[in-house]
VOGU-3710 file (C-alpha; in Angstrom, 3 decimals, decimal comma):
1> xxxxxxxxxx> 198,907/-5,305/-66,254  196,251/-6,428/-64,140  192,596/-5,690/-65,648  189,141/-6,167/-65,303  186,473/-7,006/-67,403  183,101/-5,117/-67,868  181,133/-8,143/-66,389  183,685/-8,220/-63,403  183,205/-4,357/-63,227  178,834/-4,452/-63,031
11> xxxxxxxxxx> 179,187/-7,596/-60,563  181,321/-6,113/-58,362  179,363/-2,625/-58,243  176,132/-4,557/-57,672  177,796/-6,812/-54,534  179,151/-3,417/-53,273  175,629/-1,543/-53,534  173,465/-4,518/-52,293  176,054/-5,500/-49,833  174,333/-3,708/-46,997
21> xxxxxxxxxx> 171,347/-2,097/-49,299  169,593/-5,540/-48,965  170,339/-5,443/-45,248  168,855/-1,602/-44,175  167,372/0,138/-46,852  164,104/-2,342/-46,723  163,482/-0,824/-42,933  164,433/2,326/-44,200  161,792/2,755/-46,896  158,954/0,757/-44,641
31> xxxxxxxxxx> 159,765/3,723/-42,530  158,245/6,628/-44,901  155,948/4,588/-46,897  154,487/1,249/-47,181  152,106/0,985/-49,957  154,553/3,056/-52,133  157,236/1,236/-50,712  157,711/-0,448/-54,049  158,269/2,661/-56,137  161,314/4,476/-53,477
41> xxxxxxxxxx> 163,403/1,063/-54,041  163,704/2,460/-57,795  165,223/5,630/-56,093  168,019/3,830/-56,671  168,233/3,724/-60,218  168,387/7,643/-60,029  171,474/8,092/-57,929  173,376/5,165/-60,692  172,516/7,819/-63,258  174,166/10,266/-61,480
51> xxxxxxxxxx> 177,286/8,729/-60,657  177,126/7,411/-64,655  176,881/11,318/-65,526  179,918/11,594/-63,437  182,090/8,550/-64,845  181,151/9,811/-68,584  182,667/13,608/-67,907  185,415/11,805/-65,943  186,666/8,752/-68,863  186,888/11,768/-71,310
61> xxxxxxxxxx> 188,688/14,198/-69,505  191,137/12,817/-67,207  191,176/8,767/-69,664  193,376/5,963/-67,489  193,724/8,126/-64,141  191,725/8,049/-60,642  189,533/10,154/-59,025  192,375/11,075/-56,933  194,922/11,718/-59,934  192,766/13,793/-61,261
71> xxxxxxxxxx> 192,327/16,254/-58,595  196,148/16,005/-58,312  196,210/17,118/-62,168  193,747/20,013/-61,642  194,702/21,421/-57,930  197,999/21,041/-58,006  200,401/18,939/-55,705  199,167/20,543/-51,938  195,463/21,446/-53,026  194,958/18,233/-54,913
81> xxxxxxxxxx> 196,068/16,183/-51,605  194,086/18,242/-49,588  191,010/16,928/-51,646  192,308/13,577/-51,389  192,689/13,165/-47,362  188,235/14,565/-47,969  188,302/11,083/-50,065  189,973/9,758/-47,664  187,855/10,527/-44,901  184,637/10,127/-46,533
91> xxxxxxxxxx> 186,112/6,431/-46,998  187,069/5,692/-43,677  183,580/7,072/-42,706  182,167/4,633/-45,026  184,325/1,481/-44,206  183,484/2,355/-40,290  179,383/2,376/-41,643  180,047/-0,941/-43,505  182,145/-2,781/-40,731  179,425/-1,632/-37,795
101> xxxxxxxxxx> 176,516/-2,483/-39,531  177,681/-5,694/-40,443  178,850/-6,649/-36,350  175,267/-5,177/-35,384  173,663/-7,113/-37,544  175,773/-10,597/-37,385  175,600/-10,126/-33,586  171,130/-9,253/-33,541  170,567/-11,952/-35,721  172,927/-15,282/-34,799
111> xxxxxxxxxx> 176,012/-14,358/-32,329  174,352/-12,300/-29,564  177,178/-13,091/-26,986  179,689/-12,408/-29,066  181,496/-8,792/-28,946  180,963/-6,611/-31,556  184,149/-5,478/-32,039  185,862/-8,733/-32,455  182,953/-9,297/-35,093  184,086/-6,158/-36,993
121> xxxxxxxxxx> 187,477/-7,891/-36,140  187,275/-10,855/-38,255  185,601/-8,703/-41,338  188,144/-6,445/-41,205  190,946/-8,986/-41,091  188,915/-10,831/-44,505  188,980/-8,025/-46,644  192,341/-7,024/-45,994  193,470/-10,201/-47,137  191,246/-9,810/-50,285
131> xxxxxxxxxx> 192,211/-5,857/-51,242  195,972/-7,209/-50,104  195,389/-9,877/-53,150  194,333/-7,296/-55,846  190,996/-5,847/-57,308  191,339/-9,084/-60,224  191,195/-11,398/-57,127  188,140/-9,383/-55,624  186,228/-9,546/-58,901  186,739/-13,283/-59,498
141> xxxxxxxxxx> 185,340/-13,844/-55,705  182,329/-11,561/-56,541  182,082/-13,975/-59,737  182,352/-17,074/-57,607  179,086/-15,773/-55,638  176,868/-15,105/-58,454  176,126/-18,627/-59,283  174,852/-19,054/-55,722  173,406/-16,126/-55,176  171,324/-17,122/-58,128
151> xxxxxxxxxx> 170,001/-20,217/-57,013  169,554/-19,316/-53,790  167,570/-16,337/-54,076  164,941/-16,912/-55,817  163,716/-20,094/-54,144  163,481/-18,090/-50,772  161,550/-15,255/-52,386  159,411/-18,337/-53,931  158,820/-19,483/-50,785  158,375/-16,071/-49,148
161> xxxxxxxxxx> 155,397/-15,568/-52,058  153,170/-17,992/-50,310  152,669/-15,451/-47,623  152,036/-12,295/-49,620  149,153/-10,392/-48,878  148,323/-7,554/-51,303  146,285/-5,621/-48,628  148,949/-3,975/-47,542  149,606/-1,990/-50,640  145,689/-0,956/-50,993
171> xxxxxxxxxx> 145,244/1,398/-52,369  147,659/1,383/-54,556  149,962/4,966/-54,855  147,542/5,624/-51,437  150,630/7,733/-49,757  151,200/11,015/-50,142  153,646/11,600/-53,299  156,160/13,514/-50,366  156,452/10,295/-48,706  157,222/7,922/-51,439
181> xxxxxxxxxx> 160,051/10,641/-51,908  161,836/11,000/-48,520  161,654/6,811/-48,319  163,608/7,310/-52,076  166,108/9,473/-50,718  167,962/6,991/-49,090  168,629/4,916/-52,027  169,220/7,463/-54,048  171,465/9,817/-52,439  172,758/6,938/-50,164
191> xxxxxxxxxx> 173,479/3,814/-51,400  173,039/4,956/-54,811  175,841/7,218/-55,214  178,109/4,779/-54,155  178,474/3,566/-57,509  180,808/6,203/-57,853  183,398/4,221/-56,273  184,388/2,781/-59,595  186,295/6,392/-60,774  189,141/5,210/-58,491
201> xxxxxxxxxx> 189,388/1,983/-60,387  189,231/3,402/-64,047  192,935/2,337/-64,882  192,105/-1,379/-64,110  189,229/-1,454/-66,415  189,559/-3,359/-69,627  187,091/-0,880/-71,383  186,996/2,103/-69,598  185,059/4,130/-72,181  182,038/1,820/-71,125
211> xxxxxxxxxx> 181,787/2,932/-67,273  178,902/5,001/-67,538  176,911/2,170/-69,284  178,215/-0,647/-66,837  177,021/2,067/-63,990  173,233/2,312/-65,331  173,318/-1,637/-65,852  174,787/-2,348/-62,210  172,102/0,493/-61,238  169,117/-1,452/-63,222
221> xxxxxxxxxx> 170,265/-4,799/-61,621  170,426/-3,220/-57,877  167,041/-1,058/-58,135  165,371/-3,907/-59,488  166,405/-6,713/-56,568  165,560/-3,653/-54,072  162,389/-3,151/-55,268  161,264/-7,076/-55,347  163,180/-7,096/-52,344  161,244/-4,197/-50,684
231> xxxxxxxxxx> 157,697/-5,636/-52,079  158,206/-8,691/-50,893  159,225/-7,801/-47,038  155,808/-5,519/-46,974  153,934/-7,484/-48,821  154,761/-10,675/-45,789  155,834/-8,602/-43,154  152,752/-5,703/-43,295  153,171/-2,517/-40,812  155,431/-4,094/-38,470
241> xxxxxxxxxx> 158,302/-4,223/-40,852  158,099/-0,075/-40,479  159,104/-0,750/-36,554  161,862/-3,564/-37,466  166,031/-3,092/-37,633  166,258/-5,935/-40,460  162,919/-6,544/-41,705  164,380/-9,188/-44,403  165,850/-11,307/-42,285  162,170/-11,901/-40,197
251> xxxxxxxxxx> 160,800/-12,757/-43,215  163,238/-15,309/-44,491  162,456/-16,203/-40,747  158,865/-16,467/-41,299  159,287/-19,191/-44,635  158,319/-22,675/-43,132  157,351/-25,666/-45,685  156,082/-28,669/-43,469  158,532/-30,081/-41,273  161,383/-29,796/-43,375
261> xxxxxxxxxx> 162,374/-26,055/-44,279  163,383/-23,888/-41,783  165,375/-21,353/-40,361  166,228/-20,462/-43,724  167,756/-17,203/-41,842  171,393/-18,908/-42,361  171,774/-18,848/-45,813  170,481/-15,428/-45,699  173,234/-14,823/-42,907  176,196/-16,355/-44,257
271> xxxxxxxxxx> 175,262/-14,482/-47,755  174,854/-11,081/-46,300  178,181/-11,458/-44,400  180,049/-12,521/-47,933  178,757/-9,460/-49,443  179,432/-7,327/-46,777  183,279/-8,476/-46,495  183,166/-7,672/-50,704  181,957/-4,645/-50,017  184,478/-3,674/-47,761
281> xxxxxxxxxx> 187,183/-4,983/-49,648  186,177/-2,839/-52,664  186,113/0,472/-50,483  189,912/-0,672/-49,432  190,424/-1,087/-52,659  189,483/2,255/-53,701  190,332/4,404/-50,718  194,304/2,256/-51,128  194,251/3,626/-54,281  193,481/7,612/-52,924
291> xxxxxxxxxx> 196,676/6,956/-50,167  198,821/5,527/-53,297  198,344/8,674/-55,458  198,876/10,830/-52,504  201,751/9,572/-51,189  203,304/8,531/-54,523  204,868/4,842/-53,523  205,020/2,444/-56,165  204,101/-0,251/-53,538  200,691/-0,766/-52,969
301> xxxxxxxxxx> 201,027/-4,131/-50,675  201,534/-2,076/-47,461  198,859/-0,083/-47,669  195,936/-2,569/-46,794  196,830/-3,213/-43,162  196,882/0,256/-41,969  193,808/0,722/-43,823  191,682/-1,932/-42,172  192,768/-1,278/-38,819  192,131/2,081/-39,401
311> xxxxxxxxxx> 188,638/1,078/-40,594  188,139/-1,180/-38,123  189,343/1,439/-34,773  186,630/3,693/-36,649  183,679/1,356/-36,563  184,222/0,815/-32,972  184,687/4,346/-32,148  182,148/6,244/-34,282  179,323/4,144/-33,565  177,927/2,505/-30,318
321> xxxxxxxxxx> 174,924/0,803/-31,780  172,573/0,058/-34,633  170,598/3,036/-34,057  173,748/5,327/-34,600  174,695/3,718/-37,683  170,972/3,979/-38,812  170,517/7,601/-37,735  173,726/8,575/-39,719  172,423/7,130/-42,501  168,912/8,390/-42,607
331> xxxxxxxxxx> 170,271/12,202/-41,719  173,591/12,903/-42,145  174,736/10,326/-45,176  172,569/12,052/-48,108  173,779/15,252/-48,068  177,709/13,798/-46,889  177,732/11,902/-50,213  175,947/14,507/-52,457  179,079/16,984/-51,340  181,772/14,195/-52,220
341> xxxxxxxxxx> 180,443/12,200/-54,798  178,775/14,657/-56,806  179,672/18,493/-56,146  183,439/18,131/-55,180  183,569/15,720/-58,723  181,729/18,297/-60,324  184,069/20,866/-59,790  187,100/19,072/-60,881  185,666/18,157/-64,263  184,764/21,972/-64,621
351> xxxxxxxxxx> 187,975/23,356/-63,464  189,783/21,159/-66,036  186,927/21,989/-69,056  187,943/25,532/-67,962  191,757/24,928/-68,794  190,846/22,987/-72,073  189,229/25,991/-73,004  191,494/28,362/-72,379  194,619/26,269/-73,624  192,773/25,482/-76,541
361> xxxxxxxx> 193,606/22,499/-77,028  192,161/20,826/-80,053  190,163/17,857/-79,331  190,369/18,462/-75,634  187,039/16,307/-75,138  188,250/13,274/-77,020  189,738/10,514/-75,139  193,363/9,971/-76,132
//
């Protein structure tokens, strides 16, 4: 049986977080706050502590079954599939996000002439082949990555360093306290509870007991990057990165040593679209998972192709340009995910404490 390992599991949650976190929620944040801009990137953290709160009630009461599964368990066959075609369509919603921001931004920042939608095209067409290969394939590519993504990295926020000027975060906690807040609320209730993903690939795991600590330490890991991430960008950029799409990529842009290093923008480019393409291959992952409990084939090879052009038809159709995928974000994505991930999750877990209860079933809380 195919399985992954806890290391696979926090690398892949990070990759699928940052994927487009370090791509729009610096320009998010710059747009509430800028000397607290620091402090909202930990907003974060708070939405992986969530989602960790919702892994821990979910390994103990429904052990070795999906999100999906479980809802099947609780609702029954025709109300449990009704809240699966919801998961369905909040992850179509979200591949359509993933795949549009990632043509708007490939086309802004190096392709300009190039149509968006064959953009979209070739992501698309990449993580099908990946969530096609399996989730073990997925998490040894999102291993592969790391080493570069380490090296890499740091010597461009190195570099950026030279041009940080602390002025712009004088004085220090100098923003209201409601503003450091609604620039947190993104991350949070955004990008944050997207670590929930990982319920619909509990019967992979190698340890699945461990979930909810694997979620805080993917959380630590992502809120920490953001944060540097976010401090750097104001800290180079000042107020104009509150009026700028992609404020990272002008300041990788902006690094110059002598004649030598420049347009360090491509490595930032061809890493962003490698995480993006992860990204998108875990959602396929997890929403094939949703159509394979729902439809109850033991194949699982089919279902990637109608996902992705499913996915990809979306993107095109839902969004016209960056400042629709940026305006669904900032207003409607919040309180879309805080319904799916957390309330609709929520209710499952209490419906089936409920029937513990009054089954009485002894040791109804353990694992088995």
């Amino acid at each position: 049986m195919i399985q992954i390992s806890r290391y696979q599991l926090i690398l892949m949650l990070i990759w699928t977080v940052l994927g487009t976190g370090i791509v729009t929620m610096p320009g998010t944040i710059a747009q509430f706050t800028l000397r607290d801009a620091w402090i909202s990137g930990f907003g974060l953290l708070l939405g992986a502590v969530i989602c960790a709160v919702l892994s821990l009630a979910h390994v103990r009461l429904f052990p070795g079954r999906t999100l999906t599964q479980a809802a099947i368990d609780v609702l029954g066959p025709t109300l449990g599939r009704a809240y699966g075609i919801w998961y369905l369509a909040y992850g179509f919603v979200t591949m359509a996000t993933i795949g549009r921001e990632m043509s708007a931004f490939i086309g802004i920042s190096i392709l300009p002439n190039t149509p968006d939608f064959l953009l979209s095209a070739i992501a698309f067409a990449v993580s099908m082949y990946l969530a096609y290969l399996g989730i073990e394939v997925v998490a040894r590519v999102n291993e592969f990555i790391l080493p570069l993504a380490a090296v890499v990295s740091p010597v461009l926020f190195l570099l950026a360093a030279r041009l940080f000027d602390t002025s712009s975060f004088r004085p220090l906690l100098g923003d209201p306290a409601g503003a450091a807040w609604r620039a947190a609320v993104v991350p949070a209730f955004a990008y944050g509870l997207e670590f929930a993903i990982a319920l619909q690939w509990v019967p992979v795991l190698r340890s699945p007991r461990t979930l909810p600590w694997d979620i805080l330490v993917a959380g630590a890991i992502s809120a920490f990057v953001l944060s540097v991430l976010v401090t750097l960008t104001v800290g180079v950029l000042g107020e104009p990165a509150s009026y700028l799409n992609y404020p990272v990529l002008e300041l990788v842009r902006a690094i110059r040593q002598g004649k030598f290093v420049e347009r360090l923008d491509t490595l930032y480019v061809m890493g962003v679209s490698i995480t993006l393409v992860l990204k998108l291959a875990a959602f396929q992952l997890a929403v094939g998972e949703a159509v394979k409990d729902m439809s109850g084939s033991p194949e699982r090879t089919w279902i990637p192709v109608p996902l992705a052009l499913l996915g990809w038809s979306l993107s095109n159709y839902l969004f016209r340009n960056v400042f629709d995928v940026t305006n669904f974000i900032l207003r409607d994505v919040p309180s879309y995910f805080l319904v799916t991930v957390v309330l609709l999750p929520g209710a499952l877990y209490a419906l089936r404490a409920a029937q513990m209860v009054r089954t009485k079933r002894p040791g109804g809380f353990r694992s088995t």
